[in-house]
N, C-alpha and C positions, 0 to 999 in steps of 0.2 A: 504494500500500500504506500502512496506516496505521502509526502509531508502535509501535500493542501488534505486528504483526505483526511489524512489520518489526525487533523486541528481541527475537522468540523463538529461541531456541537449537535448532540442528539437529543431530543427530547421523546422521554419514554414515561409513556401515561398505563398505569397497569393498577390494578386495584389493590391495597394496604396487604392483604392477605392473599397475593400471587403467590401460587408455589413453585412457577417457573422464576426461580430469583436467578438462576444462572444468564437469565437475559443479559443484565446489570452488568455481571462479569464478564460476560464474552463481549461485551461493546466497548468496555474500557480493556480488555486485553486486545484487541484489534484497533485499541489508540485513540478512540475516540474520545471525546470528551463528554461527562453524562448530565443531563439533568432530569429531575425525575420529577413527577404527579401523581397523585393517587384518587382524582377526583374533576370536575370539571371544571370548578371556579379557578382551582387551582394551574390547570390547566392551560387554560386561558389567561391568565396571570403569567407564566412560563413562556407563552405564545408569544405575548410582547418582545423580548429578548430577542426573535427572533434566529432559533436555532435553524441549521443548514438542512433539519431534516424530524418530522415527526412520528413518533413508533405509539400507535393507540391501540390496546385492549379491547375487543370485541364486547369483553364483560365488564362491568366496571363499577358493580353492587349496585348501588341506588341507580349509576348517572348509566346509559346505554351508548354505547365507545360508537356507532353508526353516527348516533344524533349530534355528538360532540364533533363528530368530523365536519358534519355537515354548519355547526354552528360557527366552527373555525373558520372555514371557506365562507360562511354571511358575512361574518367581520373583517372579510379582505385576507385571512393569510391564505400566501400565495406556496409557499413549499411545501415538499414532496410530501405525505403524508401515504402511511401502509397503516396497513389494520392487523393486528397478532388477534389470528382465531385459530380456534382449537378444529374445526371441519369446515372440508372445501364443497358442499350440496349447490346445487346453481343457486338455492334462495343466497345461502349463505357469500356468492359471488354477487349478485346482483344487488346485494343489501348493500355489501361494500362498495362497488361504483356507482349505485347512486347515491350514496352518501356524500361523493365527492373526492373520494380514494382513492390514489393513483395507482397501489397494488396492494399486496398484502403475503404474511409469512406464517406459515402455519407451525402450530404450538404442536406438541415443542416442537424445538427450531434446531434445525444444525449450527454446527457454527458457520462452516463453510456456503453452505447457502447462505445465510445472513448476508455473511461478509460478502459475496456474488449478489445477493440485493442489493443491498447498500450502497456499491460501487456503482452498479445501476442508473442508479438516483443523484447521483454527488456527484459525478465526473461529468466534465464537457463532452459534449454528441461526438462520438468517433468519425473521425474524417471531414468536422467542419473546420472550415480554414476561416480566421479571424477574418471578418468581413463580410465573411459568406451570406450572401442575402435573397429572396425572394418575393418578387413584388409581382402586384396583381391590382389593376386599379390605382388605387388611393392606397393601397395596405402594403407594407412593407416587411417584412418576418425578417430578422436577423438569425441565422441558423446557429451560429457560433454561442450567443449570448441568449438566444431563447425569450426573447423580445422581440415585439411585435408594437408598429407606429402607423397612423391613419390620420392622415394632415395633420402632422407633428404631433399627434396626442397618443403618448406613449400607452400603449394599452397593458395593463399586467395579467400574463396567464398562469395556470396551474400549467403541471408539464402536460395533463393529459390534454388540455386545452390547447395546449401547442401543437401537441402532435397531429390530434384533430387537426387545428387550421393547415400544420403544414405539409400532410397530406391532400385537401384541398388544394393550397397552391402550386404542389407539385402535380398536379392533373388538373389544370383549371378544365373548365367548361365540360367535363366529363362526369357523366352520370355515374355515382357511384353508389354501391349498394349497400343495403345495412349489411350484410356480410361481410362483404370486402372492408368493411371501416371496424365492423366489428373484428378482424382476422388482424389488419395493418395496425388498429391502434390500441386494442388490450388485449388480441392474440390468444383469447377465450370465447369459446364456442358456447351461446346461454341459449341455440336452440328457439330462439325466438321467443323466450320469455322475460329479455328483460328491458326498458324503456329508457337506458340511459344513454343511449344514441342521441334523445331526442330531449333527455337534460340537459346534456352537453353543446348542443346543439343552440340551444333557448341560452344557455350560459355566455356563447360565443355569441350570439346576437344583442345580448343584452350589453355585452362590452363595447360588441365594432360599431353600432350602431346608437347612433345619439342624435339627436336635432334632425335634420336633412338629410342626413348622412343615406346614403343609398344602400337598399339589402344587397349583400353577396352571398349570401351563403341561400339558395332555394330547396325547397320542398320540392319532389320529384313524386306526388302520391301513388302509391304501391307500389314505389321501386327504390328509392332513397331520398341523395343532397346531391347537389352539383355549386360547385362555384362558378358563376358568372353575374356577367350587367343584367342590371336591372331590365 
């Protein structure tokens, strides 16, 4: 792991009485730097701080670790965030990305996997070159930096927000199917049971789109999204 990794700050929300306590320790023996929550006020108090990266408990006694994700993402934080659950059932996937949850590590956890998540999440995109840009319209996606601008007004995304859009603008004008977007940008198959296409979706519109601003992102009914003019 390298040095930026291995200084970024974790924030790990798990309930008072987890008996996965090895979490803890394989995060700071893999370097990282820990902070911990046991609850949601608290939580969100930690969220300020602004760590490089959020580890949330699916369980969480009183507070439910979905709701918390999804209360994170109302209040603007914008980093990665995974869910630590104990089983992977499609509900229990589709609870997590429509929550707002970019991925998630199932209990118990390896080390080695963690540590292959985590790098995931915290490293710059493999083979973007400082500068690397895509533009489409008015909208401008920085590949490198994971920023995205729309007559100068810097839009801030989640990663999976990114991915979305910059999927889009690497096929503008091309129909693309909830499949394919399900397949390219969370690479989980939910079989057509779950609606977070079309959270993601409303997420991304509610960002690019303000005043006059013209729709890009359409509706394709019974077949997907396509990016183009209006």
């Amino acid at each position: 792991m390298n040095d930026v990794l291995s200084e970024s700050q974790i924030l790990l929300v798990r309930p008072p009485t987890d008996v996965v306590d090895d979490m803890g320790a394989d995060l700071k023996a893999l370097g990282y730097q820990l902070k911990t929550a046991s609850d949601a006020k608290s939580a969100l108090k930690q969220a300020d701080l602004e760590p490089a990266l959020i580890l949330i408990h699916s369980e969480l006694g009183k507070d439910c670790g979905f709701q918390l994700c999804r209360q994170l993402r109302t209040v603007g934080v914008q980093v990665p965030m995974l869910m630590l659950m104990p089983t992977e059932t499609v509900e229990d996937r589709v609870a997590c990305f429509d929550s707002g949850a970019d991925d998630y590590v199932l209990q118990p956890h390896h080390r080695e996997t963690l540590q292959n998540r985590l790098r995931l999440y915290l490293k710059p995109l493999e083979g973007a070159e400082v500068g690397q840009q895509l533009r489409f319209v008015d909208v401008v996606l920085n590949v490198a930096t994971r920023t995205a601008v729309r007559k100068q007004r810097t839009i801030d995304l989640t990663m999976k927000e990114f991915e979305l859009l910059k999927l889009f603008m690497e096929r503008p004008r091309e129909v693309l199917t909830r499949e394919q977007i399900l397949d390219q940008v969370w690479g989980y198959d939910f079989m057509g049971e779950s609606n977070v296409i079309e959270v993601y979706i409303r997420y991304l519109r509610l960002k690019m789109e303000t005043g006059a601003d013209q729709r890009l992102i359409h509706t394709v009914r019974g077949v997907g999204y396509v990016l183009r003019e209006a």
